[in-house]
OpenMM code with the backbone's topology and positions (N, CA, C; nanometers):
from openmm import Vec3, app, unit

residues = "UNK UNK UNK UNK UNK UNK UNK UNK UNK UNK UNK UNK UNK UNK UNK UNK UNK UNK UNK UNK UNK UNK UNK UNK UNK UNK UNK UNK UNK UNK UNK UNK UNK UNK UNK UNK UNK UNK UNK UNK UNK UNK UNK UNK UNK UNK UNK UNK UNK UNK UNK UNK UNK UNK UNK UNK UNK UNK UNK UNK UNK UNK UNK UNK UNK UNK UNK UNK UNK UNK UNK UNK UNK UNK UNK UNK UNK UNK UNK UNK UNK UNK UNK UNK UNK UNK UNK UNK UNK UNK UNK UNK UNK UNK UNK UNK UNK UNK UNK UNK UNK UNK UNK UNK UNK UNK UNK UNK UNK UNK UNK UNK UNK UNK UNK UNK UNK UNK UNK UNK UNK UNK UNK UNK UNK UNK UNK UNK UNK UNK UNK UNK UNK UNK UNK UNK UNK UNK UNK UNK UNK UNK UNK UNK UNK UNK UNK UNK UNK UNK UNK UNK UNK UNK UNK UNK UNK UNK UNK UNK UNK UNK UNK".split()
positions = [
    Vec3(-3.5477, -1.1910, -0.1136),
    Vec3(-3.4052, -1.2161, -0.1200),
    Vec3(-3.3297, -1.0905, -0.0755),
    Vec3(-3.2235, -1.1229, 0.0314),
    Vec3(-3.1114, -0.9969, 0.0403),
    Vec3(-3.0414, -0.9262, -0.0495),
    Vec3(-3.0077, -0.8070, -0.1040),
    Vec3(-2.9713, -0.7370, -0.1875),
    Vec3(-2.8522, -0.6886, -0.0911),
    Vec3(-2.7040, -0.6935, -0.1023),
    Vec3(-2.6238, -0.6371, -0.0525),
    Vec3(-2.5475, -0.4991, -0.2716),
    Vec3(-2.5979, -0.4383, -0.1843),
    Vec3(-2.5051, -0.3188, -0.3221),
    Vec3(-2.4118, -0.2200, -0.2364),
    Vec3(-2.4105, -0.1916, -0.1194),
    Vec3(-2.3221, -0.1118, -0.0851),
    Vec3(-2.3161, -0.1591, 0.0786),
    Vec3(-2.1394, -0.1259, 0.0801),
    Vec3(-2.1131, -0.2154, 0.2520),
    Vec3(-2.0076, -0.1218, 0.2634),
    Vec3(-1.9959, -0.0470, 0.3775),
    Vec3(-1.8822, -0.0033, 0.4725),
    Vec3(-1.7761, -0.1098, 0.5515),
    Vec3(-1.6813, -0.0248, 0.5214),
    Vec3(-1.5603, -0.1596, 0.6050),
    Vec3(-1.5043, -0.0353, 0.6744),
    Vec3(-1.4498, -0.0598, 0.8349),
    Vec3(-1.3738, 0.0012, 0.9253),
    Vec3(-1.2507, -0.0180, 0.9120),
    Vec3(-1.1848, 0.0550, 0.9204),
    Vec3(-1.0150, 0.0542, 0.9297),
    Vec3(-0.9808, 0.1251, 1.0363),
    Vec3(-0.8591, 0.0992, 1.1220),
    Vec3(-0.8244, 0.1517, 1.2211),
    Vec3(-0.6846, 0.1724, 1.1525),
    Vec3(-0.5965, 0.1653, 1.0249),
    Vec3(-0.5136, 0.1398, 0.9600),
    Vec3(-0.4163, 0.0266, 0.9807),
    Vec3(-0.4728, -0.0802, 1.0948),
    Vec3(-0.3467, -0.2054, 1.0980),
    Vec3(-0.3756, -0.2787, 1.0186),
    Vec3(-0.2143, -0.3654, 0.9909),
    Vec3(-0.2574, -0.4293, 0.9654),
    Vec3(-0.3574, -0.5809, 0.9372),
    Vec3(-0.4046, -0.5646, 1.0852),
    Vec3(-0.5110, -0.6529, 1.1148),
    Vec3(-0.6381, -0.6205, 1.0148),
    Vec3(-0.6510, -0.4766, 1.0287),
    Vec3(-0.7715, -0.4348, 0.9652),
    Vec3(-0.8019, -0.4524, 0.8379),
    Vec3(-0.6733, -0.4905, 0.7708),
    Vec3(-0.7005, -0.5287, 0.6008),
    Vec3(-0.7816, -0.6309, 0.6179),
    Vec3(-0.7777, -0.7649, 0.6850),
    Vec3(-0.8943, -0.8821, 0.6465),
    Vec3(-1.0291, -0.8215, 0.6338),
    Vec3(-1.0670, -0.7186, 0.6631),
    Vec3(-1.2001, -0.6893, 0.6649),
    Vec3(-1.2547, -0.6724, 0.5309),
    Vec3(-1.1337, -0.5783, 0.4966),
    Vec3(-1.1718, -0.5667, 0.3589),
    Vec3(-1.1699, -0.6402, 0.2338),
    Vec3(-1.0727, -0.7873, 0.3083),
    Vec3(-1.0670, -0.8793, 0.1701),
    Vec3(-1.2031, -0.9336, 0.1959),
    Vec3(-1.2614, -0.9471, 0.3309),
    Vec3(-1.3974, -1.0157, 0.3070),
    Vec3(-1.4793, -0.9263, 0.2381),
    Vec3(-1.5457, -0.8003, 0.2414),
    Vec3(-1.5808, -0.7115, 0.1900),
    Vec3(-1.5631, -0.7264, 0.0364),
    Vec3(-1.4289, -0.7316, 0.0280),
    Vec3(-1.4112, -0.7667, -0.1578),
    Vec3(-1.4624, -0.8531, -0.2017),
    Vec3(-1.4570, -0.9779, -0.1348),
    Vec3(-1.5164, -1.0815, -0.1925),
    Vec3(-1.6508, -1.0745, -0.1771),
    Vec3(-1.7480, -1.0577, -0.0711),
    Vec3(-1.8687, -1.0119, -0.0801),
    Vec3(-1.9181, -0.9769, -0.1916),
    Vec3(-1.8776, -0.8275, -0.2070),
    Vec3(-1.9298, -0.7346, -0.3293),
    Vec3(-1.8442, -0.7585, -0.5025),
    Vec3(-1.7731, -0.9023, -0.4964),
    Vec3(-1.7439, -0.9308, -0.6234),
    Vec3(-1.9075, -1.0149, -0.6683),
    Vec3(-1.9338, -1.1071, -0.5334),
    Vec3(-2.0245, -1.1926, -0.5609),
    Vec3(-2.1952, -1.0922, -0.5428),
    Vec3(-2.1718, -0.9970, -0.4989),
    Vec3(-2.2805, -0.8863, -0.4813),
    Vec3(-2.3201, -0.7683, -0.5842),
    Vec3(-2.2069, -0.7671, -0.6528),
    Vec3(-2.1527, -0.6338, -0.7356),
    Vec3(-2.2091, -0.5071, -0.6448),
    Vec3(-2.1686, -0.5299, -0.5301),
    Vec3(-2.1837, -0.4236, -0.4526),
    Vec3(-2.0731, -0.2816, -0.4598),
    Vec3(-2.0890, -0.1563, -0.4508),
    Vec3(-1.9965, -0.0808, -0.3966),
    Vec3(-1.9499, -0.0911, -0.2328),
    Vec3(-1.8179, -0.0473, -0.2021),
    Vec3(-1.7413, -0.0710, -0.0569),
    Vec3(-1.6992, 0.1057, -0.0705),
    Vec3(-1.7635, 0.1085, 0.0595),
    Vec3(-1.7033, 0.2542, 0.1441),
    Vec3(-1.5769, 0.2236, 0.2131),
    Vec3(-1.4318, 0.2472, 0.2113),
    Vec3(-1.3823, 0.2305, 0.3163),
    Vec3(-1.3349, 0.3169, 0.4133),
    Vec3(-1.4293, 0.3447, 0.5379),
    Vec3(-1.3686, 0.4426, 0.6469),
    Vec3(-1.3350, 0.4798, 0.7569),
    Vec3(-1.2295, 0.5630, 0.7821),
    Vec3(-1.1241, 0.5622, 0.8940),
    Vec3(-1.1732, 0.6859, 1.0009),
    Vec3(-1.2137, 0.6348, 1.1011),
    Vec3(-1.2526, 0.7607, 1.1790),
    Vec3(-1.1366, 0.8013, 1.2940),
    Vec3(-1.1045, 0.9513, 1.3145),
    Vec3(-0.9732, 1.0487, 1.3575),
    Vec3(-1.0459, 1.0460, 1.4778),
    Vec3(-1.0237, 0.9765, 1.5893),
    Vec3(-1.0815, 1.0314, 1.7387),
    Vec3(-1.0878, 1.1866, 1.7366),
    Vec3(-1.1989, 1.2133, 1.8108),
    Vec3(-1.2288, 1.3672, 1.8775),
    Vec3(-1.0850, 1.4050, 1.9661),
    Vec3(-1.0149, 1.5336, 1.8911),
    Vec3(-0.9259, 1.5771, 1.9769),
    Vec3(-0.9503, 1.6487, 2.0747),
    Vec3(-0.8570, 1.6577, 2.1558),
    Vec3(-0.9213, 1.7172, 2.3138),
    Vec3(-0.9206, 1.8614, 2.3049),
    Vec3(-1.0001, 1.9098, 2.3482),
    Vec3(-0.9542, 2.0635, 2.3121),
    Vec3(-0.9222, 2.1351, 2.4012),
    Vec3(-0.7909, 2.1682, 2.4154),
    Vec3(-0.7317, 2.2393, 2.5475),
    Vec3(-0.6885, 2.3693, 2.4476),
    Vec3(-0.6865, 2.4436, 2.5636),
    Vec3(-0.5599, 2.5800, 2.5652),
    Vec3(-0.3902, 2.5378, 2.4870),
    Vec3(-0.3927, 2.5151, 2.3960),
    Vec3(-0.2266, 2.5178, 2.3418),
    Vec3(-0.2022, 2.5724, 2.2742),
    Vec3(-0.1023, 2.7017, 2.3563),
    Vec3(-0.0760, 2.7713, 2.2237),
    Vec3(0.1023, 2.8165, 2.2561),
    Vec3(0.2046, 2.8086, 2.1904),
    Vec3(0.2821, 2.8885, 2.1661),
    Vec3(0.3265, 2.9689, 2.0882),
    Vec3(0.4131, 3.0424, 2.0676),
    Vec3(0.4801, 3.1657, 1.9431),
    Vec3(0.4028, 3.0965, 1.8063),
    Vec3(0.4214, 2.9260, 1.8318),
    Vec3(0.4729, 2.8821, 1.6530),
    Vec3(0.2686, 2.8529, 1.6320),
    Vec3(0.2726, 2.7606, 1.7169),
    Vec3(0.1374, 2.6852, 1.7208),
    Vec3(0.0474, 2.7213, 1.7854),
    Vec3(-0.1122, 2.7317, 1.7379),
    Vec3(-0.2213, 2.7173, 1.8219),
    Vec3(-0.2859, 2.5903, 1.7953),
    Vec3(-0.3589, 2.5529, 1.8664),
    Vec3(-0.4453, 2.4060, 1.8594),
    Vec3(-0.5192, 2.3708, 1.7233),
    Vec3(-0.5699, 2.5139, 1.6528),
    Vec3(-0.6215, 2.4707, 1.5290),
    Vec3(-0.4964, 2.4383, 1.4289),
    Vec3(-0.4055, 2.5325, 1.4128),
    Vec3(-0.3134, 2.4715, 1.3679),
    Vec3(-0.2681, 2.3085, 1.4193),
    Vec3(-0.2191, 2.1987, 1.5186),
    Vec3(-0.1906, 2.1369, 1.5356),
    Vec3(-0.2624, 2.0642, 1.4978),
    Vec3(-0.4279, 2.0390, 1.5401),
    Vec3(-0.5597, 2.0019, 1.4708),
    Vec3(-0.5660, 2.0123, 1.3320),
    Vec3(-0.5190, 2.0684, 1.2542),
    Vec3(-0.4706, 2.0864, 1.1181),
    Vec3(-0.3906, 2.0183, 1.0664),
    Vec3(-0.2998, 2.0407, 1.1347),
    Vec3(-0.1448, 1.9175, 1.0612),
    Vec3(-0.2184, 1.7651, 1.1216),
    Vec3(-0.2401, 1.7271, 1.2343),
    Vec3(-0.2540, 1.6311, 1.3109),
    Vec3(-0.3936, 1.5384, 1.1615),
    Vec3(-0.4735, 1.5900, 1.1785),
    Vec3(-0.4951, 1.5988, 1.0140),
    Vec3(-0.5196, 1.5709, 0.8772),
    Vec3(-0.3950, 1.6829, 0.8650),
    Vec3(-0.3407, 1.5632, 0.7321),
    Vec3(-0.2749, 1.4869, 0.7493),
    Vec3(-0.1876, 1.4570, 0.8466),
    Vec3(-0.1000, 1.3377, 0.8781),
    Vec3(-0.1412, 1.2331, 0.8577),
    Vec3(-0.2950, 1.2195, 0.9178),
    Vec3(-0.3923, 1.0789, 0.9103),
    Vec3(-0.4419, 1.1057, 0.7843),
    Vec3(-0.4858, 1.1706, 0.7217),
    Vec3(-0.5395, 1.1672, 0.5887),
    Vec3(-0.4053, 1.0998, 0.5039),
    Vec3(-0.2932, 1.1424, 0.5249),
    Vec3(-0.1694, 1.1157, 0.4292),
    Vec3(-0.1589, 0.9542, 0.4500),
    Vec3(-0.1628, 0.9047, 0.5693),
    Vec3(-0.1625, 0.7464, 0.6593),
    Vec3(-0.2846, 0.6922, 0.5517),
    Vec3(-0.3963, 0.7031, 0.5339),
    Vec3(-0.5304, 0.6655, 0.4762),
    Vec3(-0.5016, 0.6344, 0.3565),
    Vec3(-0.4454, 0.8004, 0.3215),
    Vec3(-0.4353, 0.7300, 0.1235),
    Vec3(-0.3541, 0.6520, 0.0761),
    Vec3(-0.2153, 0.6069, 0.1933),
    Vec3(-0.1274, 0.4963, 0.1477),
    Vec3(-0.1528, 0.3740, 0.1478),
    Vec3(-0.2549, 0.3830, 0.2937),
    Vec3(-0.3263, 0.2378, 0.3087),
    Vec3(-0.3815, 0.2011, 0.1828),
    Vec3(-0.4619, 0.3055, 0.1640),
    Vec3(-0.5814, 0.2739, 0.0618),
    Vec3(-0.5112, 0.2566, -0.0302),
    Vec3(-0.4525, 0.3465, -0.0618),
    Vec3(-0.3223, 0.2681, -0.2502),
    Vec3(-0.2683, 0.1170, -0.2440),
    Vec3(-0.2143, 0.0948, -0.0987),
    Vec3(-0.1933, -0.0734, -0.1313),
    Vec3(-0.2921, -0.1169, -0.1428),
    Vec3(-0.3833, -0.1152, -0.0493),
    Vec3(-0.5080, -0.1851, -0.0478),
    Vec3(-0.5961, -0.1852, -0.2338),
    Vec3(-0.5859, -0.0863, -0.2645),
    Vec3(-0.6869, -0.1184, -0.4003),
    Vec3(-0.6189, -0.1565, -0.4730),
    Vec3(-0.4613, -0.1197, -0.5096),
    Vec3(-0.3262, -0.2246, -0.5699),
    Vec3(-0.3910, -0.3886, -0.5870),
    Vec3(-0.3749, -0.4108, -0.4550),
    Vec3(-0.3934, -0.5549, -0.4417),
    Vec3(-0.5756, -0.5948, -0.4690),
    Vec3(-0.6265, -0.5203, -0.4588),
    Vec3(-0.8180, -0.5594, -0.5158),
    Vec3(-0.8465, -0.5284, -0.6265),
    Vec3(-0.7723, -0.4286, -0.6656),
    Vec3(-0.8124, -0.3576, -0.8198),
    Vec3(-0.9853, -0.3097, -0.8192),
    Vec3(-1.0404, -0.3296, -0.7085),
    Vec3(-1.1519, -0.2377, -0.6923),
    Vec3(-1.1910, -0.1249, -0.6612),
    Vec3(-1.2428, -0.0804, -0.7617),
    Vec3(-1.3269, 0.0779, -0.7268),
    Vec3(-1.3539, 0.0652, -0.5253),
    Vec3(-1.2997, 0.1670, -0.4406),
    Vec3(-1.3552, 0.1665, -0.2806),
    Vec3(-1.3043, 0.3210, -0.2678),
    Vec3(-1.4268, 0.3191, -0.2376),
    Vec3(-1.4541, 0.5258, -0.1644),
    Vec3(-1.3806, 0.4950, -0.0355),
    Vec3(-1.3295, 0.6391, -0.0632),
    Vec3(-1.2313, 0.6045, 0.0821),
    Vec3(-1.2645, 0.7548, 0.1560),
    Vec3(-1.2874, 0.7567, 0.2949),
    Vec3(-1.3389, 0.8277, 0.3286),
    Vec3(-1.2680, 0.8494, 0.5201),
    Vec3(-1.2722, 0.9509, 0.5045),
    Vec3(-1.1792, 0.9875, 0.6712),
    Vec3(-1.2878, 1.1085, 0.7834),
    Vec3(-1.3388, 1.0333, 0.8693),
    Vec3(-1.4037, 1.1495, 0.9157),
    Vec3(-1.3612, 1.1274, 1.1018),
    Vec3(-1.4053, 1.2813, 1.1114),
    Vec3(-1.3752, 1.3207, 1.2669),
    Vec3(-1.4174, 1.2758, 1.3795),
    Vec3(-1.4323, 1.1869, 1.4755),
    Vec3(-1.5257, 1.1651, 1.5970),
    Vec3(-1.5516, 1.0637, 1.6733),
    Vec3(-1.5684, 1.0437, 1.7660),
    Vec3(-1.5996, 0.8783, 1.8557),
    Vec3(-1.6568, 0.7762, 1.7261),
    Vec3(-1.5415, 0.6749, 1.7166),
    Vec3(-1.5763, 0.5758, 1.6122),
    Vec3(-1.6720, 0.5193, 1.5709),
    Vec3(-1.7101, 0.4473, 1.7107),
    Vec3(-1.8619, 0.3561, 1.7259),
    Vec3(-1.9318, 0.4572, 1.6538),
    Vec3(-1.9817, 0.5759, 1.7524),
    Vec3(-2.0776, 0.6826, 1.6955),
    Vec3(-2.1220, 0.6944, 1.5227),
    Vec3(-1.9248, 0.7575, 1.5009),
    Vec3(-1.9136, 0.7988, 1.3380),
    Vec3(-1.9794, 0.6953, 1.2563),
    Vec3(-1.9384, 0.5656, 1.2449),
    Vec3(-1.9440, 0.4673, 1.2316),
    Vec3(-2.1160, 0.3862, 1.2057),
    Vec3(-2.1750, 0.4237, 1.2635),
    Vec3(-2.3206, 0.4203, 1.3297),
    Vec3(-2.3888, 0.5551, 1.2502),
    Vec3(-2.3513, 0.6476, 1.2415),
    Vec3(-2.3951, 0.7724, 1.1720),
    Vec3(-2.3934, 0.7924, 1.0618),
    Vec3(-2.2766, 0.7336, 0.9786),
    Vec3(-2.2732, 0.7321, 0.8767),
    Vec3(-2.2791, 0.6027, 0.7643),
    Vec3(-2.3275, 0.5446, 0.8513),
    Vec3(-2.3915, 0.4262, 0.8189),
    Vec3(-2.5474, 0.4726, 0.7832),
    Vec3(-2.5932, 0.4863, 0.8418),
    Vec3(-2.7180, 0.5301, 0.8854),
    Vec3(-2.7939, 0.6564, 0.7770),
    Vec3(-2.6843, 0.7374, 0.7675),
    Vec3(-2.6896, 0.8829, 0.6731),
    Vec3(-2.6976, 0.8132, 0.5657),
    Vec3(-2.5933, 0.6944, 0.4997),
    Vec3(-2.5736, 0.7309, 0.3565),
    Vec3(-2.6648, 0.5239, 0.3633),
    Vec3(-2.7170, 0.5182, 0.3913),
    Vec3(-2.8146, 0.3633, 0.3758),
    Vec3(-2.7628, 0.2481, 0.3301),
    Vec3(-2.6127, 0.2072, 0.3789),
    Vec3(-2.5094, 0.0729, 0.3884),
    Vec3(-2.6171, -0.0325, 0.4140),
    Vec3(-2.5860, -0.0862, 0.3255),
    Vec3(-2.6705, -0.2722, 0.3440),
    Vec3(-2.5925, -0.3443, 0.4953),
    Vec3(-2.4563, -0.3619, 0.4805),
    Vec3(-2.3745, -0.4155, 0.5302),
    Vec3(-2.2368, -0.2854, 0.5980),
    Vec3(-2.2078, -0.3889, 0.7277),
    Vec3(-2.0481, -0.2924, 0.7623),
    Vec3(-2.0140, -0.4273, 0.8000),
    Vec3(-1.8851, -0.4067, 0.7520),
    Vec3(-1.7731, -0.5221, 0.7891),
    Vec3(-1.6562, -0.4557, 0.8462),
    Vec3(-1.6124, -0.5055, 0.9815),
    Vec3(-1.5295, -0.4543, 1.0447),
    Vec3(-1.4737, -0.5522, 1.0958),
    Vec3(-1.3321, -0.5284, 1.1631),
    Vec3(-1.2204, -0.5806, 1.2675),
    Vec3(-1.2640, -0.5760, 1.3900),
    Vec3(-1.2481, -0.7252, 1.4428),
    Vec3(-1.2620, -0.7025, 1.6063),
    Vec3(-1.1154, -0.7313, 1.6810),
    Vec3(-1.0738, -0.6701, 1.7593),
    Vec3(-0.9281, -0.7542, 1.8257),
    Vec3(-0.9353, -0.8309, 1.8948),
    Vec3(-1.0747, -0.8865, 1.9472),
    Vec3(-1.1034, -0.9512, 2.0599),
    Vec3(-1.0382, -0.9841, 2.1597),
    Vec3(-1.0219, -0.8493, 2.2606),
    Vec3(-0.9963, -0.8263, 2.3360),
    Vec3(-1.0951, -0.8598, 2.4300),
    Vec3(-1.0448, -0.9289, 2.5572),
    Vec3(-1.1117, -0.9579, 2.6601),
    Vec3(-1.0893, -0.9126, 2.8378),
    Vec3(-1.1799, -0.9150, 2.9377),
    Vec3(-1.1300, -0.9035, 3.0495),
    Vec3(-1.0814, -0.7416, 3.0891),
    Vec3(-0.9881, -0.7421, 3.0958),
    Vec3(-0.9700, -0.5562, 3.2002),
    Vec3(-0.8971, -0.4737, 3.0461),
    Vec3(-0.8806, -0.5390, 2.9609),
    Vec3(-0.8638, -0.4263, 2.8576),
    Vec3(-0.9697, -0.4289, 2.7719),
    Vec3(-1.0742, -0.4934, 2.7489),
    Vec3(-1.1954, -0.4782, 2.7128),
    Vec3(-1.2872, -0.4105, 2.7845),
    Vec3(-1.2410, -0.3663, 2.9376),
    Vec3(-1.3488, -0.2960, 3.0139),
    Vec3(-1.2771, -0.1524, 3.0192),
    Vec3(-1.1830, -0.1336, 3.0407),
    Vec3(-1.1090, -0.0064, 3.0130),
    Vec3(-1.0909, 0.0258, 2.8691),
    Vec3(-1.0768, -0.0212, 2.7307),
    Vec3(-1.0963, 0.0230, 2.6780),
    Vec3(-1.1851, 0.0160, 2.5427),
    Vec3(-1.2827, -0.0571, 2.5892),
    Vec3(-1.4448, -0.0686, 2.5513),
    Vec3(-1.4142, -0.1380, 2.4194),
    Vec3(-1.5583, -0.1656, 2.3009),
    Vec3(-1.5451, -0.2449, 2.1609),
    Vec3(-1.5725, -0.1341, 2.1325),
    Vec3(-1.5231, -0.0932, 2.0119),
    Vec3(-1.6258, -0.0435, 1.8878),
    Vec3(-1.6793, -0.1243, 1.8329),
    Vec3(-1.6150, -0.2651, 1.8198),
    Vec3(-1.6941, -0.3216, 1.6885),
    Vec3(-1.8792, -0.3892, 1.8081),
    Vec3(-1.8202, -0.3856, 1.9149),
    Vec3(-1.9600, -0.4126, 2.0189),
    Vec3(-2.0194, -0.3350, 1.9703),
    Vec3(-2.0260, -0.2167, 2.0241),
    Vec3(-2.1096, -0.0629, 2.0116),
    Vec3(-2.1865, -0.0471, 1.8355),
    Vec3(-2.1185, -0.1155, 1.7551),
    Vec3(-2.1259, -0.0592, 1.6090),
    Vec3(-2.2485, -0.1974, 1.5707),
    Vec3(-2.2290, -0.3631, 1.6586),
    Vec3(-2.3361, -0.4283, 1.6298),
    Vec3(-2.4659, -0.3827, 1.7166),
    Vec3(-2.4175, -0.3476, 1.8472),
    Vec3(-2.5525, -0.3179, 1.8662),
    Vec3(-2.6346, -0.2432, 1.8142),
    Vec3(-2.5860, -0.1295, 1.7739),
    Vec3(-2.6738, 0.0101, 1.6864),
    Vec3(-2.6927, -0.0011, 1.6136),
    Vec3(-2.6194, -0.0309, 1.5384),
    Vec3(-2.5922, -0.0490, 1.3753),
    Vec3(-2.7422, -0.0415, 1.2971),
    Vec3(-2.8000, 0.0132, 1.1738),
    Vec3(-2.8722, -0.0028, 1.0795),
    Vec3(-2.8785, -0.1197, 0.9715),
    Vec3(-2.8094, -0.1706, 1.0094),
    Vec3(-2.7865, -0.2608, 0.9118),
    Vec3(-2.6906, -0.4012, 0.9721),
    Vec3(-2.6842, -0.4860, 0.9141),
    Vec3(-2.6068, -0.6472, 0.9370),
    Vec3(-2.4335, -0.6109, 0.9682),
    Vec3(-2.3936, -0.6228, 1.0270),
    Vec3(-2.2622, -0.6067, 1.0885),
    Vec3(-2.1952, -0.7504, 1.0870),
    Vec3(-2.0583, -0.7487, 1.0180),
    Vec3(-1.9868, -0.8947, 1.0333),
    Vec3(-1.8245, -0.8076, 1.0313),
    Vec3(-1.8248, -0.9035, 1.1488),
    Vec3(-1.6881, -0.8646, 1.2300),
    Vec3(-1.6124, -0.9779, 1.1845),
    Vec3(-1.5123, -0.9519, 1.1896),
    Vec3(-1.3652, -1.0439, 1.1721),
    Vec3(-1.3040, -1.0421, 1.2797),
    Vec3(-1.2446, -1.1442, 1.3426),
    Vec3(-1.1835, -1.1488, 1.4477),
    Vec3(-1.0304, -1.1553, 1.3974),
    Vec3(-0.9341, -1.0686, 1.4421),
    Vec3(-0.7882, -1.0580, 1.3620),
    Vec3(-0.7355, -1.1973, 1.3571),
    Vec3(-0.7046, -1.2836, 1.4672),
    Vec3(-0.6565, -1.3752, 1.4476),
    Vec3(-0.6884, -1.4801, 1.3539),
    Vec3(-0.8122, -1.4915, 1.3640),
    Vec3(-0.9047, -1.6199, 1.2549),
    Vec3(-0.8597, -1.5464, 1.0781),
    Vec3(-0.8908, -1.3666, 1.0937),
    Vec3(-0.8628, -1.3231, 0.9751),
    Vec3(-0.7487, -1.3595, 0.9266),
    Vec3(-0.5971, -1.3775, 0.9689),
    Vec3(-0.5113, -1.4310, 0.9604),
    Vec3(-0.4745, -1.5541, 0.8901),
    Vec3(-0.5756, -1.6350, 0.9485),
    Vec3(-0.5361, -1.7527, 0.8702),
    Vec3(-0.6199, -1.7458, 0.7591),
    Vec3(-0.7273, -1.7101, 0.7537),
    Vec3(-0.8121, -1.7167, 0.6095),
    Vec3(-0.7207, -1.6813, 0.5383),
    Vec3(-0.6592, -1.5936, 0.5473),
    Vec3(-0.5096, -1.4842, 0.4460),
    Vec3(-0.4421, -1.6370, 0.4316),
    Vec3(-0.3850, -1.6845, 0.5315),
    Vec3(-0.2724, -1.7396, 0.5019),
    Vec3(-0.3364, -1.8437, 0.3620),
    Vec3(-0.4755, -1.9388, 0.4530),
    Vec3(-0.5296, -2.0112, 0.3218),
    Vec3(-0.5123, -1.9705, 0.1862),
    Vec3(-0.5559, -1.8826, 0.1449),
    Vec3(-0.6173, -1.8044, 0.0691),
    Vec3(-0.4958, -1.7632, -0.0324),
    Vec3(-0.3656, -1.7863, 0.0403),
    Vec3(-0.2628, -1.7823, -0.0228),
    Vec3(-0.2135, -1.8909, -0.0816),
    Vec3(-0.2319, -1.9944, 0.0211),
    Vec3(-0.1540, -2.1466, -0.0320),
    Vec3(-0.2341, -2.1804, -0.1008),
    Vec3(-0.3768, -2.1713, -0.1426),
    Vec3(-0.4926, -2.1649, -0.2635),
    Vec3(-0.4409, -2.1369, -0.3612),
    Vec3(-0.3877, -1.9851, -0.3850),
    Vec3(-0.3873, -1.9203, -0.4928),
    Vec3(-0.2550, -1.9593, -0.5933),
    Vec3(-0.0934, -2.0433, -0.4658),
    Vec3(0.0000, -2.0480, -0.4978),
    Vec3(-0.0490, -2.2069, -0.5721),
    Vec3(-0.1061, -2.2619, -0.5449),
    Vec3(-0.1027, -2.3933, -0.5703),
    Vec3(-0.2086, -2.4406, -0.6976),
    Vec3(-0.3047, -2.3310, -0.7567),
    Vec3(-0.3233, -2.3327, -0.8555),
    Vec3(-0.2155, -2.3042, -0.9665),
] * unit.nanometer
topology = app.Topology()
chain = topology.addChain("A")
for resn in residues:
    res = topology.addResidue(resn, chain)
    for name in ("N", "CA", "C"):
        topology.addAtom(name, app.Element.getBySymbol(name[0]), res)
């Protein structure tokens, strides 16, 4: 039998990306699993910038916490509304990769992520992660497609109002 106890969910912080995690919740209510939830900061470019005020580590610094500050608000509504214990976690680097690595490092049963399903010349210019993250992946990968996630929400509401 499958044992799911611990599952990573991706956030890109939209709000598309919350369905991932209501599936995730519900998963690990019926799993009593723990949920990682984490946001990976693209690799900044590293040029020469510097004036009087700023150098790049500084900007790389603020740039930052800015996203760390973005993360923990998400994450406060987000566990508001689940009331579940979720590690929340922000790290540096090509997503797919991070994503794939730290999956891998810390031994996730499951990752549940957002797809935008994007197709055609903006899918070739600007590639999947959630592609890249099933193919590699260590583990079972279930993607949400935003739009379909959408309506599950909407269900899920007229459910809850109508009890």
């Amino acid at each position: 039998m499958i044992s799911i106890k611990k599952i990573l969910v991706t956030t890109d912080l939209s709000k598309e990306s919350r369905s991932a995690l209501e599936y995730a919740v519900w998963i690990a209510s019926n799993e009593r699993a723990l949920i990682t939830l984490l946001y990976c900061v693209d690799n900044l470019p590293s040029v020469a910038y510097h004036t009087v005020d700023l150098t790049f580590d500084k900007f790389r610094e603020e740039l930052l916490k800015q996203e760390q500050k973005r993360l923990n608000e998400y994450a406060t509504t987000l566990l508001h509304e689940h009331h579940n214990k979720v590690k929340v976690i922000m790290l540096e680097g090509n997503a797919s990769q991070t994503i794939i690595s730290y999956a891998k490092e810390n031994n996730f049963d499951m990752i549940v992520m957002n797809t935008h399903g994007r197709t055609g010349i903006q899918h070739a210019v600007l590639g999947s992660i959630a592609e890249k993250v099933v193919r590699h992946a260590p583990c079972p990968v279930l993607t949400i497609r935003s739009t379909i996630a959408e309506k599950v929400q909407t269900r899920s509401k007229v459910k809850r109002s109508s009890l």
